[in-house]
KETOR-695050 format. One record per residue: x, y, z of N, C-alpha, C, CB in turn; residue in three letters. Coordinates in steps of 0.05 Angstrom, whole numbers, plus 32768, in hexadecimal, padded with zeros to 4 digits. Glycine has a CB too. Layout:
REM residues N
XYZXYZXYZXYZAla...
END
This chain:
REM residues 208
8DDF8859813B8DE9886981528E048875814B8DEC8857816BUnk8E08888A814C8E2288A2814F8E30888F81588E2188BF8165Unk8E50889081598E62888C81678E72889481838E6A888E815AUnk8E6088B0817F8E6088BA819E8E4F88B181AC8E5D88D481A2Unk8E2B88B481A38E1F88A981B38E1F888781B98E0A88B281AEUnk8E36887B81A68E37885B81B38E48885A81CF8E498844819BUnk8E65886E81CF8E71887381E38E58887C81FE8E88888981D8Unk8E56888781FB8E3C8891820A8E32887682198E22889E81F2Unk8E1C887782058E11885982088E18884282178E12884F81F5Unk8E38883E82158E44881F82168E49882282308E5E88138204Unk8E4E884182468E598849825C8E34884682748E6B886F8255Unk8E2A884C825D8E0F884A82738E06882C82708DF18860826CUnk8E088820825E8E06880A825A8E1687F182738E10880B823EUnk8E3287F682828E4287E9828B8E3787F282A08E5C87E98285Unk8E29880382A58E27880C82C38E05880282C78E2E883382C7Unk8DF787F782B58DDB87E582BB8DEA87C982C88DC687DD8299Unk8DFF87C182B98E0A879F82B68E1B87A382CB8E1A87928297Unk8E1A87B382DB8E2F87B482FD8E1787AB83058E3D87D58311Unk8E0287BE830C8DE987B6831B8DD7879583148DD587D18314Unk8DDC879A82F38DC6877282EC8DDC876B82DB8D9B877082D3Unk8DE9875D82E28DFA874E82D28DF5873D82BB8E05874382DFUnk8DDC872B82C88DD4871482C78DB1872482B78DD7870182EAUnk8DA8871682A78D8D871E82A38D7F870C82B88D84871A8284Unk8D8686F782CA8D7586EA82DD8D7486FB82F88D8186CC82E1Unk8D87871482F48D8B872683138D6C8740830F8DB6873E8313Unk8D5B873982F48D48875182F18D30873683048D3D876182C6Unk8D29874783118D09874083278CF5873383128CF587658337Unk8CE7872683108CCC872483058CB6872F83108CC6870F8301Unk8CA4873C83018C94874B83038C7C874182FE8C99875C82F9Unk8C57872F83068C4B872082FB8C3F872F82E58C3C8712830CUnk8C31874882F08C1B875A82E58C2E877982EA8BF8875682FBUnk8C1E877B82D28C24879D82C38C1487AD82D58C1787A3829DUnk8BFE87AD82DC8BED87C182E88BEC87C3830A8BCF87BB82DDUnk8BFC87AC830F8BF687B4832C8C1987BC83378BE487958341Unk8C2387BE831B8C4287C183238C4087E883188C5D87A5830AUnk8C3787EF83068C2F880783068C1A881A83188C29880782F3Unk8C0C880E83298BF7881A833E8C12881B834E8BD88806834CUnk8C23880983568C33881183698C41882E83748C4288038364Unk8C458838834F8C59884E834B8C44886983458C7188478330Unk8C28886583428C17887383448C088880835E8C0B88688337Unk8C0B889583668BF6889A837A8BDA88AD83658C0788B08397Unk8BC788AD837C8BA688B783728BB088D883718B8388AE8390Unk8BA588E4835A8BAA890683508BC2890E83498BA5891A8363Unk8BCB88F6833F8BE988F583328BDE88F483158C0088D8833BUnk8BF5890282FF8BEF891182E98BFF88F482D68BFE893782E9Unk8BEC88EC82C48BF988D082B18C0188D4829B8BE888BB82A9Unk8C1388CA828A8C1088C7826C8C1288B482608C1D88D3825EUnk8C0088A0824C8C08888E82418C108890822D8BFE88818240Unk8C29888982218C28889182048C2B886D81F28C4888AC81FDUnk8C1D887881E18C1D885E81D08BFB885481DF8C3E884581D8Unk8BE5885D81DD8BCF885981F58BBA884F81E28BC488798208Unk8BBF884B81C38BAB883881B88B97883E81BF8BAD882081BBUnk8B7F882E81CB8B64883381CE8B55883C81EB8B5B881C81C6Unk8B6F884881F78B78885D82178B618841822D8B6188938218Unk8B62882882238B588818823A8B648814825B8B5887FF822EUnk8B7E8819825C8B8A881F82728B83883582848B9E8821826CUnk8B7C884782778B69886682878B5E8859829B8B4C887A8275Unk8B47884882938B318835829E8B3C882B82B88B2A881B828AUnk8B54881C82B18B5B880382C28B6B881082D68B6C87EA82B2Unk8B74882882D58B80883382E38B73884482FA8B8C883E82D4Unk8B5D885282EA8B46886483048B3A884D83168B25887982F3Unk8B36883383108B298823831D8B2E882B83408B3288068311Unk8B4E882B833E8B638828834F8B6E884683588B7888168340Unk8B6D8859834A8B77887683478B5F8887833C8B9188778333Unk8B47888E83448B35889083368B3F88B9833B8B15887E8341Unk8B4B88C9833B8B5088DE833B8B6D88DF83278B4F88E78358Unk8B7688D583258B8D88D283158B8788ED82FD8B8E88B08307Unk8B9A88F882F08B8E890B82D38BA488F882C38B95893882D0Unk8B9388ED82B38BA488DA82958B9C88E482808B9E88B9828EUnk8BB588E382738BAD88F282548BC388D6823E8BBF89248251Unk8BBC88D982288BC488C682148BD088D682078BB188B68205Unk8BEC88C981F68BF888CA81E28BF588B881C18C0C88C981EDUnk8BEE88B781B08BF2889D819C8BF088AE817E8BD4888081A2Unk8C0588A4816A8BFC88AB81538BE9889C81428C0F88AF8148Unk8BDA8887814C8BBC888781428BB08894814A8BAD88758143Unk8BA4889881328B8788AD81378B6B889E81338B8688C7811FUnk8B6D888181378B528871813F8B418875815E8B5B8852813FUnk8B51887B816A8B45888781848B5188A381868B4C887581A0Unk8B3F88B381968B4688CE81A48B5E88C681BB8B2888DB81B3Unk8B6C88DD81B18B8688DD81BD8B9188FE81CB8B9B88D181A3Unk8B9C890481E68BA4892181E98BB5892281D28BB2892A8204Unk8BCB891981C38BEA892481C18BEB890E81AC8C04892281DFUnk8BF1891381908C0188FF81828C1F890081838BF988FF8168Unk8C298910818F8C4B890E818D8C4F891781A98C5D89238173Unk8C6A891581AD8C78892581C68C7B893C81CD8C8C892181C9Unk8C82894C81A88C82896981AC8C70897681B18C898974819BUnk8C56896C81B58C3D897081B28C36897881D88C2E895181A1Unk8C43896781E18C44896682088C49897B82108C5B8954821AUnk8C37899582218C3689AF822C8C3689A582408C2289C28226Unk8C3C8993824F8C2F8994826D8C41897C82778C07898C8270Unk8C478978829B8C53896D82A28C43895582B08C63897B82ADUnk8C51894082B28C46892782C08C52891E82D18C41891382B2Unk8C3F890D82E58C5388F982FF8C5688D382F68C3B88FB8327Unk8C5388D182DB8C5088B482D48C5388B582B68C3288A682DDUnk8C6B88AD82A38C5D88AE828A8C65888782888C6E88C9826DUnk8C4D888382768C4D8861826B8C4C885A824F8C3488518276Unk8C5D884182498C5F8843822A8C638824822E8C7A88598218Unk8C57881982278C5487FA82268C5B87EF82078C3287F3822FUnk8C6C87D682048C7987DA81F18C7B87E981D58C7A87CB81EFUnk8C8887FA81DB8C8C881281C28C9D881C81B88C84882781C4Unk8CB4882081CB8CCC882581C38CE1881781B48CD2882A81D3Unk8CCF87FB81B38CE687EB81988CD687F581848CEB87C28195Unk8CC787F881788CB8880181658CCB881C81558C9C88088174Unk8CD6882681678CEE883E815C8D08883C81568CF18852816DUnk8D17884181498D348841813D8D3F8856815E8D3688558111Unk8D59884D81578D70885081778D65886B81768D9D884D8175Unk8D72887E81658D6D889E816B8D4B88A981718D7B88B1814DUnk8D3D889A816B8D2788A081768D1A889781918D1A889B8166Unk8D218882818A8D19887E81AA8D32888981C38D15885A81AEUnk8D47889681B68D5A88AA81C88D4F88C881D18D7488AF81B8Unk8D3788D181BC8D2D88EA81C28D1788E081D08D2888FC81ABUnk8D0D88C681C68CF688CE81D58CF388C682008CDD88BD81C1Unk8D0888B882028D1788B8821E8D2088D282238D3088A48220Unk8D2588E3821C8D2688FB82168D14890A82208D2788FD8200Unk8D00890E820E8CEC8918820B8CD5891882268CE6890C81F4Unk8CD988F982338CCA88EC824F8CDC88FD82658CCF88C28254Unk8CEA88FC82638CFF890B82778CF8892382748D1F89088273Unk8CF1893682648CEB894F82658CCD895A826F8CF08955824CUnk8CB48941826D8C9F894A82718C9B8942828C8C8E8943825FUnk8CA1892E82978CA9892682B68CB0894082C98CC6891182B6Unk8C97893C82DE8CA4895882F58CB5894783038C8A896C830EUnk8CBE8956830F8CDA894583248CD5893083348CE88958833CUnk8CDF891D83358CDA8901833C8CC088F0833A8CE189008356Unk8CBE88FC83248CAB88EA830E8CBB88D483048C9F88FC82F2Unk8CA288B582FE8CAB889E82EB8CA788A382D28CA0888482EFUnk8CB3888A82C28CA9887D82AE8CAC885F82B28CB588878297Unk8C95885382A58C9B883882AC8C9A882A828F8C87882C82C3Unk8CA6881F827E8C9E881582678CA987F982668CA688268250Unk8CA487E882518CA387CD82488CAB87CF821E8C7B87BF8251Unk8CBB87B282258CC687B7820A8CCE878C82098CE987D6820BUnk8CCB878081F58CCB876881F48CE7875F81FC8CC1876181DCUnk8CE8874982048D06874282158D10873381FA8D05872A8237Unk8D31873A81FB8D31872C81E28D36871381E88D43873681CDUnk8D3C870482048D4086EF82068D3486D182048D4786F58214Unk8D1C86E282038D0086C982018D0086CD81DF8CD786D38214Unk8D0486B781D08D0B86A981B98CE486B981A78D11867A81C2Unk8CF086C981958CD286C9817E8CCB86E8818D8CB086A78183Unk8CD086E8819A8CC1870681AC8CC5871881A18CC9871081C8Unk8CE28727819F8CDA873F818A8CD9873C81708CE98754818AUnk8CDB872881668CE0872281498CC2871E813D8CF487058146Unk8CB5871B814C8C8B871881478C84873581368C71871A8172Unk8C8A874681398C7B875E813B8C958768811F8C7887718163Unk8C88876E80FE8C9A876F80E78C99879480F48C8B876280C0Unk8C8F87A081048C8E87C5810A8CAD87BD81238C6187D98120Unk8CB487AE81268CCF87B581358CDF87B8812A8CD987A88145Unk8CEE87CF813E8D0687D7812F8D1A87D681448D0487F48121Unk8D1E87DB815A8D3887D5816D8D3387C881828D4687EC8177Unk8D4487A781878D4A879E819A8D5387A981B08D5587918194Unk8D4087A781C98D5287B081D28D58879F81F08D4B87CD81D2Unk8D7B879B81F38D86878982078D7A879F82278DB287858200Unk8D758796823B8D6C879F824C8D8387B5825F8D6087888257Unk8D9E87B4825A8DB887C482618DB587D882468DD887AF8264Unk8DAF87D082378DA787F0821F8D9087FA82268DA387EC81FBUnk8D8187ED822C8D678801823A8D6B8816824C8D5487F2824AUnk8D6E880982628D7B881382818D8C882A82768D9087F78295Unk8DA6882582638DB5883482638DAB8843824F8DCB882C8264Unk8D998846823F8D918859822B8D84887582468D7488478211Unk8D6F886582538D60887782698D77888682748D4F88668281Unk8D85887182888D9A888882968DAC8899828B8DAA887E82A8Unk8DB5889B82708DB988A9825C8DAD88CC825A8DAC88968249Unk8D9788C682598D8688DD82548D7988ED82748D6C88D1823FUnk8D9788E082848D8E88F4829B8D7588E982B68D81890F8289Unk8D7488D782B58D5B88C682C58D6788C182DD8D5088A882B6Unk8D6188C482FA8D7788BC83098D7988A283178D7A88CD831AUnk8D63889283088D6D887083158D57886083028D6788678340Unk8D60884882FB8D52883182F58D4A881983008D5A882B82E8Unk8D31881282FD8D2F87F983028D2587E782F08D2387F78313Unk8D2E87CF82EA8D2687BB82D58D1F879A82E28D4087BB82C1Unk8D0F878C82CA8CFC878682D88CF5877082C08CE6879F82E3Unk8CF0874C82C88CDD873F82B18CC9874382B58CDC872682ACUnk8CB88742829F8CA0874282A88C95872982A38C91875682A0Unk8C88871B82AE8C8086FC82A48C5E86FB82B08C9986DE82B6Unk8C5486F582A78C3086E282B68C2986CA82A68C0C86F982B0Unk8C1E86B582B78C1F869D82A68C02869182BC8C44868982A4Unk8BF9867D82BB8BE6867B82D38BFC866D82EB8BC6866482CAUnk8BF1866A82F98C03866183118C13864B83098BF28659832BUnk8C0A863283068C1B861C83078C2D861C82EA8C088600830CUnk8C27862282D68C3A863582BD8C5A864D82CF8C19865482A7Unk8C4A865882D68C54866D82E48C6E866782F58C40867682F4Unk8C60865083088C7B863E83228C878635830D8C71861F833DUnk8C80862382FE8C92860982EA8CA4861982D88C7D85F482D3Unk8CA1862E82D18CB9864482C38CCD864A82D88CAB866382B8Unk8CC0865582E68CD4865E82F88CE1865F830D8CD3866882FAUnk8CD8864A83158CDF863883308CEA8617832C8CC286378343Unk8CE8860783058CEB85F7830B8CF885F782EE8CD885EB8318Unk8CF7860582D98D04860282C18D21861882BA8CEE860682ADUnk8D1D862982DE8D2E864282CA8D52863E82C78D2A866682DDUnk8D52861C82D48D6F861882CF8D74861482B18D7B85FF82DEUnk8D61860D82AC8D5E8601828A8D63862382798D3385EE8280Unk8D51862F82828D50864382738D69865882728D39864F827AUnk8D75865982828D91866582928DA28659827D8D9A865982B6Unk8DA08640827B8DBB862C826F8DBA8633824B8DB486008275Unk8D9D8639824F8DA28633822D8DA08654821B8D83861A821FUnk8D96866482328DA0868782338D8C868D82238DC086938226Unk8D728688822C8D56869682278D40869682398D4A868C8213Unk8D3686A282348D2186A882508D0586A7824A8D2386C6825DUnk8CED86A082598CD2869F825A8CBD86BE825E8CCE868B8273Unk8CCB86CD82728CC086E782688CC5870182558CC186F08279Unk8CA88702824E8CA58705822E8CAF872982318C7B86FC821FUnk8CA58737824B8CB7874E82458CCF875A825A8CA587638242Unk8CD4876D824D8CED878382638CDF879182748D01879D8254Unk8CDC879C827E8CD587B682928CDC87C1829D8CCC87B9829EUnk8CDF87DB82988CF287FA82AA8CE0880A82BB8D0188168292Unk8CF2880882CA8CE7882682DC8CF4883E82DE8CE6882282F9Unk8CEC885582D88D0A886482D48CFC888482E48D17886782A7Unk8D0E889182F08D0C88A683078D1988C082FA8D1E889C8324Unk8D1088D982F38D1388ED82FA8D1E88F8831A8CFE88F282F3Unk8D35890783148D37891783318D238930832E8D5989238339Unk
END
């Protein structure tokens, strides 16, 4: 990272940690899909990028069956609209990228927050996921990562590039009685010893 864009950075950064100080002040979230139907309405325009084998299309019309979704991914094992960003002619009311953005070095994943912000019509989301680094082995699993990222550099990377609000978010699912016993009966433990049980981050981030 530039030295300007750390200045940058460190100012949007202080202004996530007014709002969550604490990584125990982000909500938990159980499920991915019924937390994205939320921010979806039916004949709203999608993008997934990073869409692998586009099985979410599926899971999504179930629920939104008029929706227009189109895919992004640079595999070319499945049919895909768009292998890159520059590639995006058209505007959307939803783009989704489920962990992907550690997968990129700082300046790239700075354009490509960027890049979401530009294809977004006006008060359009994005909602994405990225491994928490606080749950011990999580991003360190995967030898294709390349940037940690603390959840006040997220936030503040987004509002950075012009987004006009965030929301952040654990995401955790476990079966129920897993589920209570984390987090209703161990999380003093987990607090004390400054690691956490949900495995990701999650943003919500707004276009004006």
């Amino acid at each position: 990272m530039s030295q300007g864009h750390w200045g940058e950075q460190f100012q949007w950064r202080e202004k996530v940690h007014r709002r969550f100080p604490e990584l125990w002040d982000l909500k938990i979230v159980r499920k991915r899909l019924p937390f994205v139907l939320k921010y979806l309405k039916d004949e709203e325009r999608v993008l997934e990028i990073g869409a692998y084998d586009r099985s979410l299309e599926n899971r999504l019309r179930q629920f939104r069956p008029k929706i227009l979704y189109k895919s992004l991914d640079i595999d070319p094992t499945y049919r895909h609209d768009y292998t890159s960003l520059e590639q995006v002619d058209e505007k959307f009311d939803l783009v989704l990228l489920f962990e992907l953005i550690e997968h990129l070095d700082w300046e790239s994943g700075r354009e490509m927050a960027r890049g979401i912000f530009d294809i977004l019509n006006p008060g359009g989301r994005v909602i994405l996921t990225t491994p928490n680094i606080y749950t011990p082995g999580q991003y360190w699993k995967d030898v294709s990562h390349r940037t940690p990222y603390h959840y006040e550099e997220l936030g503040g990377l987004f509002l950075s590039q012009r987004f006009e609000s965030i929301e952040l978010f654990r995401l955790y699912n476990d079966p129920l009685l897993r589920y209570a016993m984390k987090v209703y009966l161990f999380s003093p433990v987990f607090r004390l010893l400054r690691i956490d049980f949900a495995k990701s981050i999650l943003l919500l981030a707004r276009r004006s």
